[in-house]
N, C-alpha and C positions, 0 to 999 in steps of 0.2 A: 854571549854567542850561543851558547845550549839554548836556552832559553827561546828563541827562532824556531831552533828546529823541534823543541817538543812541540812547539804550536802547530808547526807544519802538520805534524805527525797526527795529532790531535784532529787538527780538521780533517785531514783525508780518511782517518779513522772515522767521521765521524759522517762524511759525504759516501764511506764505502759502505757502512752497516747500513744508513738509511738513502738509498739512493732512491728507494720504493716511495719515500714520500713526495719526490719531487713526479711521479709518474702519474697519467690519468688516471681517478680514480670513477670516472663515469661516462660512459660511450658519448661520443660528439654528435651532433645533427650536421654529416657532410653527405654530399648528393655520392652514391657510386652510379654504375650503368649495369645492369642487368647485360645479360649478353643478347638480347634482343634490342640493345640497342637503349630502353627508357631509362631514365632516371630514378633514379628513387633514394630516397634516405636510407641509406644504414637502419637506424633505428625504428623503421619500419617494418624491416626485414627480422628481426631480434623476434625469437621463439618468446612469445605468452604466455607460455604453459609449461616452461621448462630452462634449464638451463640450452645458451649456446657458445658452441666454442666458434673463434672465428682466426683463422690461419691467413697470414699474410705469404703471398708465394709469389714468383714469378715463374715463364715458359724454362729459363736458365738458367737455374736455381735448383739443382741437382737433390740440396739435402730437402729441398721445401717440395718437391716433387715425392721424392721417396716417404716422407711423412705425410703426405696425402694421399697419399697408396693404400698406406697402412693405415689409416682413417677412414677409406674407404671396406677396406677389408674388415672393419671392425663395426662401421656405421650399423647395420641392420640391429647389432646384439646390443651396441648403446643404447640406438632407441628402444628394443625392450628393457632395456634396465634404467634407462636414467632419463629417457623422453626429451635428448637433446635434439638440439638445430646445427649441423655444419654450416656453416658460412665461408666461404676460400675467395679472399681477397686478391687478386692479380694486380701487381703494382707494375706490370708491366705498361711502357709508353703508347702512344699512341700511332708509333710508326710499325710495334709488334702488337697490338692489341689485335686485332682483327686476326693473328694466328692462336688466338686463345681458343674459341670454340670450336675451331676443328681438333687443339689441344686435348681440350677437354673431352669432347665426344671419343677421340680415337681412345681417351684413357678410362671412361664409363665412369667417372663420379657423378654419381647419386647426388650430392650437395649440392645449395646453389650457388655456386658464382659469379660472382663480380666485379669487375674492372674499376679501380681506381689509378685510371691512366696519369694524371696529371701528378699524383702521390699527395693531394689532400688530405685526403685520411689518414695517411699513413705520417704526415708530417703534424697533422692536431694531436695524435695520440704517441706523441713521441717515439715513434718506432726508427731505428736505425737500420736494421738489417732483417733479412729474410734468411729463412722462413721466421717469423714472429707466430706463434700463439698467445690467444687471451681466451679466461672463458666468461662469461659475460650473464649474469643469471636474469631472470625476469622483469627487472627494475632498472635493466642497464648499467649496472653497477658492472663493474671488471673487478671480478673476485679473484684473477690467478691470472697471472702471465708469464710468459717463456718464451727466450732468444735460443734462435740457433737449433739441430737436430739432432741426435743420435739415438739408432734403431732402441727401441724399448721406451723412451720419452714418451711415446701413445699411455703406456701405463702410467706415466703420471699425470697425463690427462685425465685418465677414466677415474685414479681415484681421488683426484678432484671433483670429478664429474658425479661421483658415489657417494663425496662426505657433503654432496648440496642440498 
């Protein structure tokens, strides 16, 4: 009867230290929509010259709001030190998509934003919840990823962002 349960323990041991292996480790080719409406791949949009971080957010989504705040607030000094690309993913539907860009304008992000209405993207790279960051360097690779927000998280963005 022991014997069961170290097994148990064993695997979830074992499913908890490496859950990282089972996650993307290379950006997908899904179409988002630009807020003008086109198409475009993802991986089109990915900075060639630098690392980019890319924030999964929605309009109702309070901590994924306040960390795009503070990403904004910090964007200009990034790009002089570390020559990144924001990208902010709106996983919102397609019945609130259309309140994203007056969203976005009345809040002044700098970045470019995205609409992944249908949640494609968000479901090829296994994301669960919002806010999600990844940061995603030149190659497409996801070198760093992060669930969930609380204020100072921006810092271990940047020095992610710093040891690229």
């Amino acid at each position: 009867m022991e014997l069961p349960r170290i097994r148990i323990v064993v695997v979830a041991l074992f499913l908890f230290f490496n859950h990282g292996l089972l996650a993307q480790t290379k950006l997908t080719k899904q179409s988002v929509e630009v807020l003008n409406g086109q198409k475009v791949e993802l991986t089109e949009l990915v900075n060639k010259e630098g690392p980019t971080v890319i924030s999964f957010w929605a309009t109702w989504c309070k901590p994924c709001i306040l960390e795009l705040n503070e990403m904004q607030d910090l964007y200009s000094d990034w790009i002089d030190e570390t020559n990144v690309k924001i990208i902010a993913v709106s996983i919102d539907d397609s019945r609130s998509a259309d309140k994203v860009r007056s969203f976005v304008n009345g809040k002044g992000w700098e970045f470019e934003v995205v609409l992944d209405k249908n949640s494609n993207l968000k479901r090829a790279l296994n994301i669960n919840n919002v806010p999600y960051t990844m940061i995603v360097n030149r190659d497409q690779e996801i070198v760093w990823q992060h669930s969930g927000y609380v204020p100072g998280d921006e810092e271990l963005v940047f020095e992610k962002l710093e040891s690229l």
